[in-house]
C-alpha positions in Angstrom: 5.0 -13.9 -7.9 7.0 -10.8 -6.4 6.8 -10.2 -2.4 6.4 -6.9 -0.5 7.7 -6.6 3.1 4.8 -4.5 4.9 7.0 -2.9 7.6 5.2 -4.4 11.2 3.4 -1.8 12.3 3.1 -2.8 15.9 7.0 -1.9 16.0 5.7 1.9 15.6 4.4 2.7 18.7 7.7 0.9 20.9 10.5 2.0 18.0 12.8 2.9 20.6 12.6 -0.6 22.2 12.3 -2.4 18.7 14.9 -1.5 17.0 17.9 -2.1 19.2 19.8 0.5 17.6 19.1 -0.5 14.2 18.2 2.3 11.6 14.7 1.9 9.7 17.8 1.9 6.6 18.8 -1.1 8.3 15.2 -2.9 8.1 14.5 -1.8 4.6 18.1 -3.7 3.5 17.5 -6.7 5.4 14.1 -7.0 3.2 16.1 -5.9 0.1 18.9 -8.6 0.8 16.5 -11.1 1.6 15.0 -10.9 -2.0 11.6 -9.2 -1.3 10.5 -7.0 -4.4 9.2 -3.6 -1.9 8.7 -2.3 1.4 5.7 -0.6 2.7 4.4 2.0 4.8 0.9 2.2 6.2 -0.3 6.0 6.9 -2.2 7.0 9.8 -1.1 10.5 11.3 -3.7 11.3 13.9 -6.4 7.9 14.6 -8.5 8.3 17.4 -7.8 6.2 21.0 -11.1 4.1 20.2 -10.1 2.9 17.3 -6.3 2.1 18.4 -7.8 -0.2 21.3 -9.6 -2.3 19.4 -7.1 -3.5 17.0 -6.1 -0.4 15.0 -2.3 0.7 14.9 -0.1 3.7 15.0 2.1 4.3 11.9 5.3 6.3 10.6 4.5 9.1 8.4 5.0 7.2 5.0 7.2 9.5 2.5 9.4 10.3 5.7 10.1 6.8 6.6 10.2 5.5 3.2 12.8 7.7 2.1 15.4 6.8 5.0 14.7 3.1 3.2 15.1 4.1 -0.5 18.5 6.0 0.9 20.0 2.6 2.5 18.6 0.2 -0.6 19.1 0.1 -4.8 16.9 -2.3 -6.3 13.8 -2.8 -4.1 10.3 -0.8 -4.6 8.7 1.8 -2.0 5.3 2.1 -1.4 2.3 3.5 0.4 0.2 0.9 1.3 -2.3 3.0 1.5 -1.9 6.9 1.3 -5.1 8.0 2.2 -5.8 10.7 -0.5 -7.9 13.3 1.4 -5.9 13.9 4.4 -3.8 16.2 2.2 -4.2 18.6 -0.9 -3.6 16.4 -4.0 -0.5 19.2 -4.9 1.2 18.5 -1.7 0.5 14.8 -2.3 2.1 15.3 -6.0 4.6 17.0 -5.4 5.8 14.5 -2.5 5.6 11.8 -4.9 7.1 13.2 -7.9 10.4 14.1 -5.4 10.3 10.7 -4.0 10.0 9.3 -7.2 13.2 11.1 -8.7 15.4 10.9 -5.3 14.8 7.0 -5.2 15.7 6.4 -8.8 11.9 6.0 -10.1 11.4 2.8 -7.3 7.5 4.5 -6.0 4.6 2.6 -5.7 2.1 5.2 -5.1 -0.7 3.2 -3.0 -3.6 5.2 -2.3 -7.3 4.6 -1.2 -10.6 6.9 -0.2 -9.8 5.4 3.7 -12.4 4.8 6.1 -11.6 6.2 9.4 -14.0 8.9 10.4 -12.7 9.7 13.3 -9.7 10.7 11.9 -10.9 12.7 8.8 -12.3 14.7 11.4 -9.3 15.7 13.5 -7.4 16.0 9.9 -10.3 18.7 8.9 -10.8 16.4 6.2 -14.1 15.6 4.0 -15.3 12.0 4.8 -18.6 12.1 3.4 -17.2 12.7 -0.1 -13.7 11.3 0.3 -14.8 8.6 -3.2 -15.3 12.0 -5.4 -12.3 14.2 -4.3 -10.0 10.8 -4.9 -11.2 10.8 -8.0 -10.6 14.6 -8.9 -7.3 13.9 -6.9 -5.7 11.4 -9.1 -6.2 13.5 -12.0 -4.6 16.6 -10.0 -1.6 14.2 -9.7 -1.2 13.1 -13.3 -1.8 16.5 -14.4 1.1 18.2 -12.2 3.2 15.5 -13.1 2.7 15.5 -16.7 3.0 19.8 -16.3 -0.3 20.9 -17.3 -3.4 22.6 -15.5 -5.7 20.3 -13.9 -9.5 21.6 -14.7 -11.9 20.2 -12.0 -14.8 21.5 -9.3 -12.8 21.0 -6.3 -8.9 21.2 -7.1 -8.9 23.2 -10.7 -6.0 25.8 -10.4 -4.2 27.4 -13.7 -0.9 28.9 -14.0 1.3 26.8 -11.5 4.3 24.2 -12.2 5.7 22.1 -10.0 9.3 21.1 -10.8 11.5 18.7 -10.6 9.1 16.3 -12.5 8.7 12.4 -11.4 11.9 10.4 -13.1 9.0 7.9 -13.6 7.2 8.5 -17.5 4.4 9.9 -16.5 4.5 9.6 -12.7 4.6 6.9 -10.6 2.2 3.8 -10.6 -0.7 4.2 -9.1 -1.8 1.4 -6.8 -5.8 1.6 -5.5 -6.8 -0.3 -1.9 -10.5 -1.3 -1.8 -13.2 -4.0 -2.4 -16.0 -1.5 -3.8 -17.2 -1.1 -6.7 -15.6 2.6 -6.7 -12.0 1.0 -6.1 -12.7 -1.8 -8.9 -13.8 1.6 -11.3 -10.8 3.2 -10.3 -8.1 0.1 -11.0 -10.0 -0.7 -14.4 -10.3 3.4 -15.7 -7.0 5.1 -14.0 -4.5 3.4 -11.8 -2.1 0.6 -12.5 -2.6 -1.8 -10.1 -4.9 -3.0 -6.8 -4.7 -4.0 -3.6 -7.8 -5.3 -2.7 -8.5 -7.2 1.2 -9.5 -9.9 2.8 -11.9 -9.2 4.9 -14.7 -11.2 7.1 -17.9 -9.8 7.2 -17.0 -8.0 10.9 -13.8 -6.6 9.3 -15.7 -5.4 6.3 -18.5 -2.8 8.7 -15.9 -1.7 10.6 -13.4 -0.9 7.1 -16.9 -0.1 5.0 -15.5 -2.4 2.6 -17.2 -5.5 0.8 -16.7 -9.1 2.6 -14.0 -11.0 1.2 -13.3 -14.5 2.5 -12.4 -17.1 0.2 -10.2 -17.5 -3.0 -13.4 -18.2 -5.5 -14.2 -14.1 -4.7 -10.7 -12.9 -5.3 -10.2 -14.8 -8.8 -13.8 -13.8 -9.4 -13.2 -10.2 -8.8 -10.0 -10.0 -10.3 -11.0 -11.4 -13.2 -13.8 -8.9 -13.9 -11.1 -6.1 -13.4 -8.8 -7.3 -15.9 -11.4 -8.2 -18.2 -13.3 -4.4 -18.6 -9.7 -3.2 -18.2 -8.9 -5.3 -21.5 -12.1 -3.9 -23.3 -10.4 -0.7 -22.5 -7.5 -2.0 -24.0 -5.4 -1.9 -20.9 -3.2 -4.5 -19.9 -3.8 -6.9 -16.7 -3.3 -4.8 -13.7 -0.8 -5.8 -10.8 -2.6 -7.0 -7.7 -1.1 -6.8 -4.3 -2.8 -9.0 -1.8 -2.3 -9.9 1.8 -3.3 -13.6 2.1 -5.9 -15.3 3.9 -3.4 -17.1 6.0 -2.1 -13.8 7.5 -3.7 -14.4 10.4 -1.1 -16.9 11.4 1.3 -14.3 12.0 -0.1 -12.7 15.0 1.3 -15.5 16.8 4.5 -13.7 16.3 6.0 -17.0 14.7 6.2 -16.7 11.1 6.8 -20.8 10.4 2.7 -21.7 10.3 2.0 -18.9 8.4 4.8 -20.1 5.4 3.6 -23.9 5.8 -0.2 -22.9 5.3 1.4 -20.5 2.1 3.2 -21.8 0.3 1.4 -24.9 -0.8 -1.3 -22.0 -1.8 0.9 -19.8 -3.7 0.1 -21.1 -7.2 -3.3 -20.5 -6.5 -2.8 -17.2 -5.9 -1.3 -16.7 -8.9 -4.2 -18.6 -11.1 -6.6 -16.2 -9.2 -4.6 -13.5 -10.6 -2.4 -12.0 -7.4 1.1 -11.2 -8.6 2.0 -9.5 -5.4 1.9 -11.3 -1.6 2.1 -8.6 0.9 3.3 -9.7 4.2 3.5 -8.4 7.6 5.3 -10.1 10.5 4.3 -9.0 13.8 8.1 -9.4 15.1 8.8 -8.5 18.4 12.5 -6.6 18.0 14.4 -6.0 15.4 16.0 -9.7 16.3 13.3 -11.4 15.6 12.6 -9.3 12.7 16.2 -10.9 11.0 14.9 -14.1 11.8 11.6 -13.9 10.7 12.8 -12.2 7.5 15.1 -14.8 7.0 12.4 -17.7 7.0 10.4 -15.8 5.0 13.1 -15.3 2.5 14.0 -19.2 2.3 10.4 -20.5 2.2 8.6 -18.4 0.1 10.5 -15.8 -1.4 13.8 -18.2 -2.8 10.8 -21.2 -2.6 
């Protein structure tokens, strides 16, 4: 089992205050020190104040913050967790990856999704309604610039452009899809490289658009269908990256519940097919953050 350190996003909207002088460097090497695999960015440049009061969260843009972490760390793994695909046009998005891909020494995660926030499509002057289709036709606009050849499709289809320097990464960075539809599962089975599906009660799911899921039976299940068509494919298993059902513990702001009700679950996780816990503490300061991340590390991550 490898960890991810989801950066807290509620530190976002009070940085100043947070991070008592510390450098978002600094908070990326604590998580590196402390053994976590990668460090995550969420991505939501423009939400709406609705949305925002009733649980939602602001968020740093993700290749600008995640590039002052790659810059203070070696070894550990950036990623978007999740780049909402149609915000942006899938060149900008490439090209963005491919540099971030080279200047970190090939450690992206590319984690990407169709997103469900109206509201902000809207104010973005992005397409909601058919946000599935143009992530699609988006993903192959990515491989395709990365690879150096013209992308031919209805939406994005442009000939006679390069963009140089090319990812570090063999044929671009991995491509990570969020989701619980059927769409997502297509995607992670026929294109990307990995999946971060979410729990989600059936409340969560209306207001994300995304399929319930409550219980371990469902994730194993679901998983297990992926990997399977993937294997008829001939594709190997793909990495799943999962925030666990006991993540609600941490809003507490005490992390110590949420590793006792954990780790006696991790190798269930694992049989179900997750090889990736993503964790978020809600820490207060960057104090608390050190001490957080520190029982993290030593009952989970070093378990």
């Amino acid at each position: 089992m490898r960890y991810n350190l989801m950066f807290p996003m509620r530190a976002v909207k009070h940085w100043n205050r947070w991070c008592e002088g510390a450098s978002l460097g600094d908070v990326a090497r604590l998580a590196e020190d402390a053994g976590f695999d990668a460090f995550s960015m969420s991505e939501h440049p423009y939400p709406d104040r609705e949305w925002l009061a009733n649980g939602g969260h602001h968020a740093f843009d993700p290749f600008v913050s995640l590039s002052f972490a790659a810059a203070a760390t070696t070894r550990i793994r950036l990623m978007t967790y999740i780049l909402v695909s149609g915000y942006r046009s899938p060149y900008l998005t490439a090209k963005a990856a491919a540099s971030f891909d080279l200047l970190s020494g090939g450690r992206f995660t590319l984690g990407t999704g169709a997103g469900y926030l109206k509201a902000e499509f809207g104010a973005l002057g992005a397409d909601f309604d058919r946000r599935g289709t143009l992530l699609d036709e988006a993903i192959a606009a990515w491989k395709a610039t990365w690879a150096g050849v013209d992308h031919v499709g209805p939406e994005f289809g442009v000939s006679g452009h390069v963009a140089l320097p090319p990812p570090l990464t063999d044929g671009g960075p991995p491509i990570w899809i969020g989701g619980n539809g059927a769409a997502a599962q297509r995607r992670v089975v026929e294109v990307a490289d990995g999946w971060m599906p979410m729990a989600a009660s059936g409340e969560m799911a209306a207001i994300t658009r995304a399929r319930p899921l409550e219980d371990m039976e469902t994730l194993a299940d679901w998983i297990a269908t992926v990997n399977k068509r993937r294997g008829e494919l001939g594709r190997e298993a793909a990495d799943v990256a999962f925030v666990p059902f006991e993540a609600d513990l941490l809003a507490s702001g005490d992390c110590t519940a949420f590793c006792e009700a954990l780790r006696p679950r991790l190798d269930a996780y694992a049989e179900a097919g997750v090889t990736w816990i993503t964790i978020e503490p809600a820490s207060r300061s960057f104090s608390d953050f050190r001490t957080d991340i520190d029982l993290l590390a030593s009952q989970l991550v070093y378990r």
